[in-house]
N, C-alpha and C positions, 0 to 999 in steps of 0.2 A: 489479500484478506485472510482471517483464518475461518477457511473454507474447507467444502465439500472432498473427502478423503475415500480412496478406497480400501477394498482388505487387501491389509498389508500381504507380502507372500514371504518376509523372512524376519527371523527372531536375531535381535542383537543383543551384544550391553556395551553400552559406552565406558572403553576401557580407561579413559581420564576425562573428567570434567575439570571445566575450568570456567571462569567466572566470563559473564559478558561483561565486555572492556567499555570503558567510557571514557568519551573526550571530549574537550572545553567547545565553547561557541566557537572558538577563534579557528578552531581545527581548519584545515583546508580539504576541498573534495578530495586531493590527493592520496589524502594520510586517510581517510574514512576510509578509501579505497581499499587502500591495503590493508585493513583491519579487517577488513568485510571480505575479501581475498581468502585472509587467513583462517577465519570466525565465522562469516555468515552472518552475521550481526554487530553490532554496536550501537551504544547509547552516546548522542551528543547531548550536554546538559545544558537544562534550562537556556532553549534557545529561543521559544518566544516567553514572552511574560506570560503570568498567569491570567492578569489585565486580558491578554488577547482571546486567552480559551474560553472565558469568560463571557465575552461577546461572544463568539463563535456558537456555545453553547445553548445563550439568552437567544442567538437566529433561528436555532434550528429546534428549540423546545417543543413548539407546538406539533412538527414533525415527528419530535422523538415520541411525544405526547400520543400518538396516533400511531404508530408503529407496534403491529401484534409483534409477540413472541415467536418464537425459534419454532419450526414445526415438526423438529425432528433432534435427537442426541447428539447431531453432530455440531448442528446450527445451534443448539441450547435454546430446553424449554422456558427459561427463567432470562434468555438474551435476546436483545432489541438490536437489529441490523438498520437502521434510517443512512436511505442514501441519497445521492441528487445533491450533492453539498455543495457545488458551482453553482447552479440554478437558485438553490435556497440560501445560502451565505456568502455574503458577500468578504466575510471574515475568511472566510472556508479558503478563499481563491488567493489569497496573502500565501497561506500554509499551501496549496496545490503550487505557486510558484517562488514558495521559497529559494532563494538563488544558493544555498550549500546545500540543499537537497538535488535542486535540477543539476548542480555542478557535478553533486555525487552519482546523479544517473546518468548523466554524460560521460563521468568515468567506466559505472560498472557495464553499460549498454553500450557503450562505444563503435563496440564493432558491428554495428548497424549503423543503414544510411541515418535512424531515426526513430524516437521513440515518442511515445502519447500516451496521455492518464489513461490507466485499467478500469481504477473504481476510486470511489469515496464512497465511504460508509461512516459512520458513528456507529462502536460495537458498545452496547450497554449492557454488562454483565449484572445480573442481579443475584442478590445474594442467596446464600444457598446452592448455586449454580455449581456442578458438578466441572470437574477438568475435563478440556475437547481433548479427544484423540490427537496425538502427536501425526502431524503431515507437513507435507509441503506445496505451498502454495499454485508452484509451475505444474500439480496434478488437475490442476484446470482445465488444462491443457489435452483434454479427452484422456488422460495419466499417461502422454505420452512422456518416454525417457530420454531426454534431452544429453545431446554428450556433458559427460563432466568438464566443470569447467567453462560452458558456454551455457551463461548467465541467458535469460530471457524476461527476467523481472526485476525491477527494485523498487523496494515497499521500504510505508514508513508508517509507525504507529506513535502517535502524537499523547501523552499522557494529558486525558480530560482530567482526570484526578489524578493525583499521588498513586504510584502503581506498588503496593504491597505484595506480597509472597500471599499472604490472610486474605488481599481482598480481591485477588484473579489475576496477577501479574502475568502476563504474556512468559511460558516459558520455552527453554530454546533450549537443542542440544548442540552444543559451541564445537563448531570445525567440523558441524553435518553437513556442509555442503561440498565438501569434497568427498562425502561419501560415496557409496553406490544406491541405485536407488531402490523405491516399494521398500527401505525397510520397517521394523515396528522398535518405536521405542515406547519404555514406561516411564512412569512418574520418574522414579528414581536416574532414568539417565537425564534431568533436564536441570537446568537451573531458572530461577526464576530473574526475571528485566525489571528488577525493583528501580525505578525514578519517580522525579518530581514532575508536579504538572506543569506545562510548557515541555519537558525535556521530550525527544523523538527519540524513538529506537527505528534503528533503519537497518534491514535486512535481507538476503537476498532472495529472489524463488527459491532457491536450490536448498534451503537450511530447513532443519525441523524443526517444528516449533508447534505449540496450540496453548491458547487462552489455559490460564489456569484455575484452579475453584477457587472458588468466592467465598470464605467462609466468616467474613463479617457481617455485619449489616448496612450498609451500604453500596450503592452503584459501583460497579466500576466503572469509567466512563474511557475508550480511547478511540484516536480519530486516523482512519485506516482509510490513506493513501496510496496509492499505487501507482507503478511507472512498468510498464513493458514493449516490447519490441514492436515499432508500427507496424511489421508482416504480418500479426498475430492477433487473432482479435479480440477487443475486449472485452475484461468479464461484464463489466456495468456499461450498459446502451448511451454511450454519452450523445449518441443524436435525436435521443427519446429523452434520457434522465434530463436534458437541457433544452428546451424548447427551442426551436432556430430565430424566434423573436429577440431570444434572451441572448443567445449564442451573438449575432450580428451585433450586441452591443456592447462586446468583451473586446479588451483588447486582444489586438491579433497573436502578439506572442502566446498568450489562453487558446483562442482560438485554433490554433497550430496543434497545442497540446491537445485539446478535446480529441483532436481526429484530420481537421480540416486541410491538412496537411498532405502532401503524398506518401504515404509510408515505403516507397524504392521508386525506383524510376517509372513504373508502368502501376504502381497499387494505390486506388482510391481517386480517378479521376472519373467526370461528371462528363454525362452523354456524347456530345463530339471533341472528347480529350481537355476540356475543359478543367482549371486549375477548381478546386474545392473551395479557396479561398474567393477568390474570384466571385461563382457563386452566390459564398455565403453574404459577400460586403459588394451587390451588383453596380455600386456606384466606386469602389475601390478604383485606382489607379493600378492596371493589369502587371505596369514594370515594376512596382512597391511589392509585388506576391509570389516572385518569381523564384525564391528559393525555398526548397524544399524539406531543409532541415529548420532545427529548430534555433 
């Protein structure tokens, strides 16, 4: 998500920008791979209809409806964070297991036994909304410093609306994630993830990035998923934000993702070594739960 930042401890400038690259629906996780490798980022375009966000949108209104504002500069006073988007949309859970996104986090995560949704959020940028601080995401992570190079997150921010430069496009400093870390960047070293609605931008922990101002008048609306390493745990409570009534009636492949899953050989089993899934579906068949990836 574009979240919680601390002070920075060093001053840069990005000595060449370059544009976020964008690739067709037809792209494979492979080739996303290696763009996000190279980049930290990439736009695949228009890869649900707009038809879909649409719905998505119409689920989760009365939510966003009821969602205060940002309590603080970094969260934005003029931004609506509404999360729970498994639980609440049943649109939501199409885009959570989009199969070129899980394909692309099966690439960038890979070298884990296994990974599971971080968060879902819906970020509503309203207008007038100042630019967030440039951070990166894996600072969640108590701002531990991750080696370079070992990914422990991959996000995707869903265009609810047309994502303008004017109306808070998501912006990103391209080939930050091979950086080092804690650094600070400004306006000037970012470029803006201008797409259509439907289109994802997908990107890694490791890249900078923060919402940009909003200087229309209207929403910006984007649907901020996330994928991290199951050792790790995650930022949004998926065993609270999903009630376990609700949970028991997802498929298991969801299910897996939420959490329910072992995250390694010995992380996340139920009182006498008991499988999670197991558990969760107490009428499941024990030999159908037995593997542990996804």
């Amino acid at each position: 998500m574009e979240s919680a930042v601390p002070a920075a401890r060093a001053q840069v400038a990005c000595k060449t920008r370059n544009m976020v690259a964008h690739l067709p629906p037809a792209a494979s996780p492979e080739e996303i791979n290696e763009v996000l490798a190279r980049d930290g980022a990439v736009v695949v375009d228009d890869l649900v209809s707009p038809a879909v966000i649409d719905r998505l949108l119409d689920e989760m209104a009365p939510f966003i409806e009821a969602t205060p504002s940002g309590g603080d500069a970094f969260a934005g006073y003029s931004t609506k964070r509404t999360g729970a988007l498994v639980a609440r949309s049943e649109t939501a859970r199409e885009l959570v297991m989009h199969p070129l996104v899980l394909g692309t986090a099966g690439e960038v995560l890979g070298h884990a036994t296994n990974f599971q949704l971080h968060l879902t959020q819906i970020i509503s940028i309203g207008p007038g909304s100042p630019a967030q601080q440039i951070h990166r995401d894996q600072w969640a992570f108590d701002f531990f410093s991750f080696p370079s190079g070992y990914e422990v997150q991959c996000n995707t921010i869903w265009a609810g609306t047309d994502f303008t430069e004017e109306n808070g496009a998501t912006r990103v400093v391209v080939g930050s994630n091979r950086l080092e870390d804690k650094l600070r960047f400004d306006h000037d070293d970012t470029e803006p993830v201008e797409m259509t609605k439907g289109s994802v931008l997908i990107y890694t922990g490791s890249v900078y990035h923060g919402g940009g101002a909003n200087d229309s008048d209207q929403t910006r609306s984007g649907i901020n998923i996330t994928y991290n390493l199951a050792w790790l745990r995650q930022e949004e409570n998926q065993y609270l934000s999903v009630p376990q009534e609700v949970a028991a009636t997802l498929d298991e492949d969801l299910q897996r993702l939420l959490g329910y899953a072992r995250g390694a050989y010995a992380l996340g089993y139920v009182d006498d070594v008991r499988d999670p899934l197991v558990v969760l579906n107490s009428d499941a068949d024990e030999s159908n739960t037995a593997s542990f990836t996804l």
